[in-house]
N, C-alpha and C positions, 0 to 999 in steps of 0.2 A: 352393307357398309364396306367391309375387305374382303376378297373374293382373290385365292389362287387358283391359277388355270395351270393344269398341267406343270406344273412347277418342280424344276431337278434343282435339287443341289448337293453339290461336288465338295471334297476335300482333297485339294492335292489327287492321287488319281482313284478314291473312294467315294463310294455314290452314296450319299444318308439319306436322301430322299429321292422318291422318282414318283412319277405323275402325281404330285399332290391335289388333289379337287379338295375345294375346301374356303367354304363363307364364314364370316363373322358376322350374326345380324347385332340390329340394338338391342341391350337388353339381355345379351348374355354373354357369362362369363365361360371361358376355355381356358381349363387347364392344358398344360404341354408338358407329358410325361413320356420319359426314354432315359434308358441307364446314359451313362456320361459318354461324350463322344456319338452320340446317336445324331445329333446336328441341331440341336433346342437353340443353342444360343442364336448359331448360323441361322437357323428359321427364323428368327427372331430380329436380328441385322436386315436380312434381307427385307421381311415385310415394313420394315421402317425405312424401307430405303438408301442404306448403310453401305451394301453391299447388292451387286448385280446378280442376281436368277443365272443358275448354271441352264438354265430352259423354261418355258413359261412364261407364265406372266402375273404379275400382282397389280391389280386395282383397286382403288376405292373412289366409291359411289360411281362405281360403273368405266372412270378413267386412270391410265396406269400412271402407275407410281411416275418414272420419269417424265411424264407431261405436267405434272404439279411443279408451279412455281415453289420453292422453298418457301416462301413465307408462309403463303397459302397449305403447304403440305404439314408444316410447323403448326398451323391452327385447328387440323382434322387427323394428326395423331402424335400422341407421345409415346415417349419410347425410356424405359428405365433400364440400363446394362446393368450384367455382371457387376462388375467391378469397376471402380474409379480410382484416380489418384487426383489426393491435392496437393497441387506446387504450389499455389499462394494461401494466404492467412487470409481468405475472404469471412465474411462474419456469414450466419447462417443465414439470414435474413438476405443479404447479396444475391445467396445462391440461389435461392428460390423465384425474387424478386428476376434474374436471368429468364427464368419459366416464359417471363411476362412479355421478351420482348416482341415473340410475333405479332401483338397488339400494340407496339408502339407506333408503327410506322412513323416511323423518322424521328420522334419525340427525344431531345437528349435526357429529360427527366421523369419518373415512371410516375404515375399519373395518381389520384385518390383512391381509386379501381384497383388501379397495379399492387397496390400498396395492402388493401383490405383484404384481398384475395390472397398475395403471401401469408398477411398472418392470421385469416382461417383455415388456410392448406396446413400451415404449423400447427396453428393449435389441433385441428381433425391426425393429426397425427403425434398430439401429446409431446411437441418438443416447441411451444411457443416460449415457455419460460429459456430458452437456448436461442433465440433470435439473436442475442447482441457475440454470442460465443465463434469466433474464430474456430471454422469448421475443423482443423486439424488439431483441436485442443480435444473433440466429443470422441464419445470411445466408440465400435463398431456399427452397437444395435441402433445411437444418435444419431449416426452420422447416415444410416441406412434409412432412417425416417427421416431426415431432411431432405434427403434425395426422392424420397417418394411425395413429400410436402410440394416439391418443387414440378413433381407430374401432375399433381392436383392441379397446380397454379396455374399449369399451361390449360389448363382446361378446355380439352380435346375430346371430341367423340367417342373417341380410342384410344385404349393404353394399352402398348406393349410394355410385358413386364418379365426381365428376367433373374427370377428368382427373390422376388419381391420380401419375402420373409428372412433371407439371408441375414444373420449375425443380430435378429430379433430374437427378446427372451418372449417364456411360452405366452405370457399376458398381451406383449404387443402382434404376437403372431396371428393372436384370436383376433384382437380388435380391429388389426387389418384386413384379415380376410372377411368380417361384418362390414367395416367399412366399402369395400369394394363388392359386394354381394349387393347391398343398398345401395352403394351407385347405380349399379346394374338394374336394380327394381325398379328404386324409383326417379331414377334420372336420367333411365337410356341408356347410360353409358353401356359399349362394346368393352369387356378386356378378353387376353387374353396373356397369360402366367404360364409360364415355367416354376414346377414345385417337385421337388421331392418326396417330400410328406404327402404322404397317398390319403391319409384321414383328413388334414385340413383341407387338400382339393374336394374330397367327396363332398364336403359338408359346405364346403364353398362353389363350386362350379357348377353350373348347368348341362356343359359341353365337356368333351374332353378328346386332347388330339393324341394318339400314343404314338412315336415314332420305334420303329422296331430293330432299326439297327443295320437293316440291309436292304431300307430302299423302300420298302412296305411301311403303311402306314394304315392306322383304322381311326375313325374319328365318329363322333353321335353322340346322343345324351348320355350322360354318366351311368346311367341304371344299365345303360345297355355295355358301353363300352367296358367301365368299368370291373368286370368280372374277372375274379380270382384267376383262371385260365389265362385269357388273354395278358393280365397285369403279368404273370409267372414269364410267360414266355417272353412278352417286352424287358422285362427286367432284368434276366436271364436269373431269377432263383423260385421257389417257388413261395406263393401267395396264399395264405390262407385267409378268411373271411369270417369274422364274430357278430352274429348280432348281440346288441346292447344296448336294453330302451329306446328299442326302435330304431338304432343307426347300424350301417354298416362300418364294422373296423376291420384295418386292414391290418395283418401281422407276419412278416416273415417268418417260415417254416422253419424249425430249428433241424441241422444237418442231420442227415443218419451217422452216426456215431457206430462205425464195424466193433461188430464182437472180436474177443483178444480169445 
């Protein structure tokens, strides 16, 4: 589905990633884990087409990013940032309804389609009763499920997601990452997330890409990648590893405390 070839990228004159090889098929989900400043988001830009590859190349379904018409690139992936600002009082329903427009071609009114798909992408993400609310009245964890409401809607192959759980309490963080585990199942869908939280990744993703901070990179199924060592050193602290009814948790190491 997305396939980087050899892919550098740069910040200003620091290198966060270099030869990145690295597919997204359907079907599974990739987390993207690197202490801060490692290049997640930058990765994240780039494969959305946001921003141009310091080298390499990113494609999907075999053609690169820049030979996609917009429209066309709008309808085989979306993309959820960081962070947003709202300057106008659009209603929640607006913003999401927006998702819709690579399907309108040329349409000035969004269609019976456009319309049902907004308010199942709200409701799948427990903010339907908030449709008519002027997005800058909902407080963080609202306004962060309207925005992922509004990546359902564009209903794309692929979702880039960064840091999709952000300023979600611990009940919607669960039921998003089910939500998007079950795309992945039973709908095909590709993602791939930027997460922090090393336990909801595990238990959520298939795949997982770690960035290391200096350019190196390791990427494979969670079972593999995912090990206490590796997570230590990507992280720069160390990792330690519980099992618990079967799951692997993950828990930072409490410091050595010198003797006085």
């Amino acid at each position: 589905m997305m396939r980087a070839h050899q892919l550098d990228l740069r910040m200003a004159s620091r290198l966060l990633v270099q030869s990145l090889d690295w597919q997204i098929a359907a079907g599974e989900c990739w987390c993207v884990i690197g202490r801060n400043g490692a290049g997640k988001s930058t990765l994240m830009r780039t494969l959305a087409g946001l921003r141009e590859a310091d080298g390499g190349t990113v494609e999907i379904d075999g053609r690169a990013l820049e030979q996609w018409p917009l429209p066309a690139l709008a309808r085989e992936r979306a993309y959820l940032p960081q962070t947003r600002v709202d300057a106008f009082g659009y209603r929640a329903i607006d913003t999401v309804l927006a998702a819709r427009h690579p399907y309108q071609h040329g349409d000035y009114w969004e269609s019976d389609a456009d319309l049902q798909a907004a308010h199942a992408a709200l409701d799948a993400l427990d903010v339907g009763m908030l449709a008519q609310r002027d997005v800058r009245t909902l407080s963080g964890g609202e306004r962060q499920r309207v925005a992922i409401a509004a990546v359902l809607a564009q209903d794309t192959p692929l979702l880039l997601l960064d840091e999709p759980a952000n300023a979600l309490d611990l009940a919607h963080q669960v039921s998003l990452m089910h939500l998007l585990a079950r795309l992945c199942r039973e709908s095909g869908k590709a993602v791939a997330m930027v997460s922090h939280d090393l336990n909801l990744a595990r238990d959520t993703a298939t795949h997982a890409l770690l960035l290391m901070g200096d350019g190196s990179w390791q990427a494979g199924p969670v079972a593999e990648v995912m090990r206490a060592e590796v997570l230590s050193a990507c992280l720069g602290h160390p990792i330690e590893v519980v099992q618990h009814a079967g799951h692997a948790l993950y828990i930072p190491a409490r410091p050595t405390v010198p003797q006085v």
